[in-house]
N, C-alpha and C positions, 0 to 999 in steps of 0.2 A: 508519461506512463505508457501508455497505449499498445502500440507494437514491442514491446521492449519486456511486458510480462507475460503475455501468452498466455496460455491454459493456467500458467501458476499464477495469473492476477488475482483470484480470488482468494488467497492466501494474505494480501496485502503486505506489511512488512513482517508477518511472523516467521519463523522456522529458519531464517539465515538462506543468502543470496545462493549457498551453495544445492542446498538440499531442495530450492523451490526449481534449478538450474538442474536436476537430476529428474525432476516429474517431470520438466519439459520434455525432455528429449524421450525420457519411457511414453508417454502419454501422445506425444507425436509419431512413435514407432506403432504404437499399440491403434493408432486412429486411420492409419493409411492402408492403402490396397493393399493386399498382398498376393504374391506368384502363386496358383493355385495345384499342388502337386499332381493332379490328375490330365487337366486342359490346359497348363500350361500358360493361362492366362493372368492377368494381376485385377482382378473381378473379387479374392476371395473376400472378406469384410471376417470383423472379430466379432463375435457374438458373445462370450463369456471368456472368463478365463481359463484360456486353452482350448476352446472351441472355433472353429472357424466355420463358414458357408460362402463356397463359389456360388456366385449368380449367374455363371453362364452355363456351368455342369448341372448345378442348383446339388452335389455334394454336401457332404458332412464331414468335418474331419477333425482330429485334435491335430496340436503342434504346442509347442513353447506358447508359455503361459501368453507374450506380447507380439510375437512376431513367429511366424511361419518357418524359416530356417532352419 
């Protein structure tokens, strides 16, 4: 099991291989740094959905619900 389920292990075998395969990748996208439009930096972190906060500018900003783009 181990590396192989990711974020979606806690689901165990329910919902079908595809759909626990489509949280990984949002929930991976949604957890990493992101390029912060002001300082240009990859500092920004997600706070809610569609909220983000650079830690270097220490900004506020919305964007896409998951990622900054």
């Amino acid at each position: 099991m181990g590396s192989k389920t990711r974020s979606a292990g806690r689901f165990g075998v329910r919902y079908g291989k595809t759909i626990r395969k489509k949280i990984i990748t949002i929930e991976e996208k949604q957890r990493a740094k992101q390029r912060c439009p002001f300082c240009k930096k990859l500092t920004a972190k997600r706070m809610s959905m569609g909220i983000f906060r650079c830690k270097k500018c220490n900004t506020k900003f919305t964007a896409k619900a998951y990622t900054v783009e």
